[in-house]
C-alpha positions in Angstrom: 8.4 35.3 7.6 8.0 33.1 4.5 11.1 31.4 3.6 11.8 29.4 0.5 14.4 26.5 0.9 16.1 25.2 -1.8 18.2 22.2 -2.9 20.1 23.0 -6.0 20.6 20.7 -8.7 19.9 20.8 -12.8 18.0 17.4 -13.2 15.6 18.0 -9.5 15.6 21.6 -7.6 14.2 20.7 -4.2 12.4 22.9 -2.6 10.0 24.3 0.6 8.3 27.2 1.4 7.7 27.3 4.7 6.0 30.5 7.2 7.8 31.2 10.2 5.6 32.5 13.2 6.4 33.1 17.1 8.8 29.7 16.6 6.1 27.9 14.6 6.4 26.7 11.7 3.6 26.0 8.8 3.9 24.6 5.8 2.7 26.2 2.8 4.3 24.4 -0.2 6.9 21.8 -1.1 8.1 19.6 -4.1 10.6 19.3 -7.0 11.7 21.1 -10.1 12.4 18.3 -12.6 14.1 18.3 -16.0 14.6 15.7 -18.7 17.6 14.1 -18.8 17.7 13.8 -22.6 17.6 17.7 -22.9 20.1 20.4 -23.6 21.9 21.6 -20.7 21.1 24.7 -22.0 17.3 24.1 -22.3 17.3 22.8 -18.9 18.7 25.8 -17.3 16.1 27.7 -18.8 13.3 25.2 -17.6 14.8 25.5 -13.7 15.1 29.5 -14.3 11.4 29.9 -15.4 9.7 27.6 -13.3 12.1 28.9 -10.1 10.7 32.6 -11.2 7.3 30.8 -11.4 7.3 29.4 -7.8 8.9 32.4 -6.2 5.3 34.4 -7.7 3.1 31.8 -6.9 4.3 31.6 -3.5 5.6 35.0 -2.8 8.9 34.3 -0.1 10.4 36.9 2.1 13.9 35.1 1.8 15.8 32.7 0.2 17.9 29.7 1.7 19.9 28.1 -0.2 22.8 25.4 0.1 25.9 26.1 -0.5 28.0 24.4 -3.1 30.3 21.9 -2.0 32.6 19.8 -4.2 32.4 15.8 -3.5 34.2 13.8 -6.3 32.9 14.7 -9.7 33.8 17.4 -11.5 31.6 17.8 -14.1 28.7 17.5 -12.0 29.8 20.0 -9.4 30.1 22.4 -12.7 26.9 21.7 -13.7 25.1 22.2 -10.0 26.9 25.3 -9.7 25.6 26.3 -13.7 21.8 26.0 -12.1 22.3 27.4 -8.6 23.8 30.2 -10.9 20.0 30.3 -12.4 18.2 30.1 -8.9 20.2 32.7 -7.9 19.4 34.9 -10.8 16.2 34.1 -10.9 15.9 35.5 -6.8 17.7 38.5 -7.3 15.4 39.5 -10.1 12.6 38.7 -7.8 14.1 41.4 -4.9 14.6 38.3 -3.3 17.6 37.7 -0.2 19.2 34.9 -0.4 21.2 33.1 2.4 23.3 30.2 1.9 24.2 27.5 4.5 26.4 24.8 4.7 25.4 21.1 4.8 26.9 21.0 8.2 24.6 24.1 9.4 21.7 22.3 8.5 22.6 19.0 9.8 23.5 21.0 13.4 20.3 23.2 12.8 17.7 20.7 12.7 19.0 17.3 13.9 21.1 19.1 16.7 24.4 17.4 15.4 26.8 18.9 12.6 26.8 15.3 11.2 23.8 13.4 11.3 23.1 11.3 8.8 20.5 12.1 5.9 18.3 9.7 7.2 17.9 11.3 10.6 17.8 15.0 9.5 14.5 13.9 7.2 12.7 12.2 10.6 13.7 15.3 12.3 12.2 17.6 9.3 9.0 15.4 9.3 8.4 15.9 13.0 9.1 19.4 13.3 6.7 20.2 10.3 4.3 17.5 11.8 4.4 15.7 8.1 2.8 12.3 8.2 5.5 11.0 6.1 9.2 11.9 5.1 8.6 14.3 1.5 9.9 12.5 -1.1 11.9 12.9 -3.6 15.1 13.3 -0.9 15.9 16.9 -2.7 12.4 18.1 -1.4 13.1 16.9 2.4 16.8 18.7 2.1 15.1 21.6 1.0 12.7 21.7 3.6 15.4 21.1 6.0 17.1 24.1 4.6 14.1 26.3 5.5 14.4 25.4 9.0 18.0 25.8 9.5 17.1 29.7 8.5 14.1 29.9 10.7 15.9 28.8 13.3 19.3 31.2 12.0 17.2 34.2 11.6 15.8 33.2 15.3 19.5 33.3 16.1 20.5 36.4 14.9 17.8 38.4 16.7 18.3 37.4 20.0 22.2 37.9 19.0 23.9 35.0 18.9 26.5 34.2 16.1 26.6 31.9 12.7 28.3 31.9 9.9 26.1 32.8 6.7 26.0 34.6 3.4 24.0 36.9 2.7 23.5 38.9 -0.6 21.6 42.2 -2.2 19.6 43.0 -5.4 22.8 43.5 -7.2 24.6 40.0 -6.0 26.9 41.4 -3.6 27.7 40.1 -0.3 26.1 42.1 2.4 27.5 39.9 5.0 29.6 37.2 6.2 29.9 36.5 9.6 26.2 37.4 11.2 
């Protein structure tokens, strides 16, 4: 399986494509989507749309992950995240793509083994189990590695039957499933 993890944002889309094996992971790609900050919102929806439609044919994923959104303290930035996840999401859907979304917390659990780990230790932990020399860099790339795992590992979870929560959604955007 070829999954494609992905850290939303509008200024730097994380992301990792990773292939999924007999509980082996290899890494085929990783890196940012980067927009100028002294561009029209607008423009740089369009720039995170096209070049998410580009990486999803260059590297051809079975399955999305994706983060889900979750509000801290600004408003106007959670609007605008949720404005380019909106994009990433399109741009999957168009693609025939599935796209699961996971909580911070999921992750965390999923590849540091506790719910609230600190960023810090879920990037060591995402280094070692992708044998990465270093920690990727910038920190959306790592999270969006991480987010590949935690649906390796999910997906592993669901087919020997145990129990998680995730979304999962169709061509058409709706939700197939909640509780898997």
């Amino acid at each position: 399986m070829r999954i494609l993890g992905i850290d939303p944002g509008y200024a730097i889309v994380g992301y990792g494509v990773l292939d999924y094996e007999k509980a082996r992971f290899g890494v085929v790609d990783y890196g940012a989507i980067t927009t100028d900050a002294h561009t029209l919102f607008e423009t740089r929806l369009v720039s995170v749309y096209d070049d998410m439609i580009a990486l999803i044919e260059r590297t051809k994923p079975d399955v999305m992950a994706i983060e889900t959104l979750f509000y801290t303290t600004n408003q106007k930035t959670v609007i605008y995240v949720a404005e380019a996840r909106g994009v990433i999401l399109l741009a999957a859907t168009q693609k025939g793509i599935p796209v699961y979304e996971y909580s911070p917390m999921q992750v965390k659990q999923s590849v540091a083994g506790y719910g609230k780990a600190v960023k810090k230790q879920v990037q060591e932990m995402t280094r070692r189990l992708l044998r990465l020399e270093s920690v990727p860099k910038p920190d959306d790339t790592a999270d969006a590695l991480a987010m590949a795992i935690c649906h390796a590992h999910s997906s592993r979870s669901q087919l020997f039957g145990k129990t998680g929560s995730v979304n999962v959604y169709n061509l058409r955007g709706a939700q197939l499933g909640g509780k898997k």
